[in-house]
C-alpha positions as CSV (number, residue, x, y, z in Angstrom):
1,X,28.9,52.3,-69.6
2,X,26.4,55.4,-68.1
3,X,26.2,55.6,-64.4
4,X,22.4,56.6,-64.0
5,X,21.0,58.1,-60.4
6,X,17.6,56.2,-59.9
7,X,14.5,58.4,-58.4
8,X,15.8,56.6,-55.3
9,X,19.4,58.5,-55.2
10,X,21.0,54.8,-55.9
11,X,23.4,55.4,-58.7
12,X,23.7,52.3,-61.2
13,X,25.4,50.7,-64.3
14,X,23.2,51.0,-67.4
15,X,24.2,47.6,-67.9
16,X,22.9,46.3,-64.4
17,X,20.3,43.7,-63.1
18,X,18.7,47.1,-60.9
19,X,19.0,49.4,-63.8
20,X,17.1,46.0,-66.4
21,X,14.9,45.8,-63.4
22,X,14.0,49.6,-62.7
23,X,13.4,49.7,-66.7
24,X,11.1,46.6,-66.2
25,X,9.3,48.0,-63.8
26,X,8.4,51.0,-65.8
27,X,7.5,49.5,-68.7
28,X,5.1,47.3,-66.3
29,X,3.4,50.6,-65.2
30,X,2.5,51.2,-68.3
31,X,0.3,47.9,-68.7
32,X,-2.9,47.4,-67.3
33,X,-3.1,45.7,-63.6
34,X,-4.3,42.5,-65.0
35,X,-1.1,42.2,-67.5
36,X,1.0,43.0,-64.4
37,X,-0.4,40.6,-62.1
38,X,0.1,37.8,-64.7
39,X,3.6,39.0,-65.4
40,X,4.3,38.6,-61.8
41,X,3.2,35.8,-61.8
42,X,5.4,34.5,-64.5
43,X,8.4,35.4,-63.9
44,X,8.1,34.0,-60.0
45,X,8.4,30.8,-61.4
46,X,11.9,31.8,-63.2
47,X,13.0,34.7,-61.4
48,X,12.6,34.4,-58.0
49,X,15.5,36.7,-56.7
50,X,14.4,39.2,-58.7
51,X,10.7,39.6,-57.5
52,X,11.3,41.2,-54.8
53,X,13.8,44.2,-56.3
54,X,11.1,44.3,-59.2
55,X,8.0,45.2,-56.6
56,X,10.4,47.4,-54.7
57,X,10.6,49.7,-58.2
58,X,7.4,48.7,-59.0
59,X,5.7,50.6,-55.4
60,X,8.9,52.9,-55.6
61,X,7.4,54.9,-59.5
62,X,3.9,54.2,-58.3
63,X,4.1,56.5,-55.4
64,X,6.1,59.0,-57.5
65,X,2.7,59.1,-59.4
């Protein structure tokens, strides 16, 4: 297991749910808005704890744009 600083300063596992979810949200940023929006959508439905972290990242690489 890695430690890994996030652009934040937050230092996480490489193996946990923030670290899965500040990948996610990278990956996201790569897809047009429309894709994004629908993923959103999706996963509110079966991930509903995790919406919130994942738009945190999500506005979080967007400004560091």
């Amino acid at each position: 297991m890695t430690d890994i600083i996030l652009p934040n300063g937050e230092v996480v596992d490489n193996y946990s749910s923030n670290y899965r979810l500040y990948c996610e949200a990278k990956w996201l940023l790569t897809k047009d808005i429309n894709f994004r929006r629908e993923w959103l959508n999706k996963i509110t439905e079966k991930r509903k704890n995790e919406l919130e972290p994942l738009k945190t990242y999500l506005k979080m690489l967007f400004d560091l744009k």
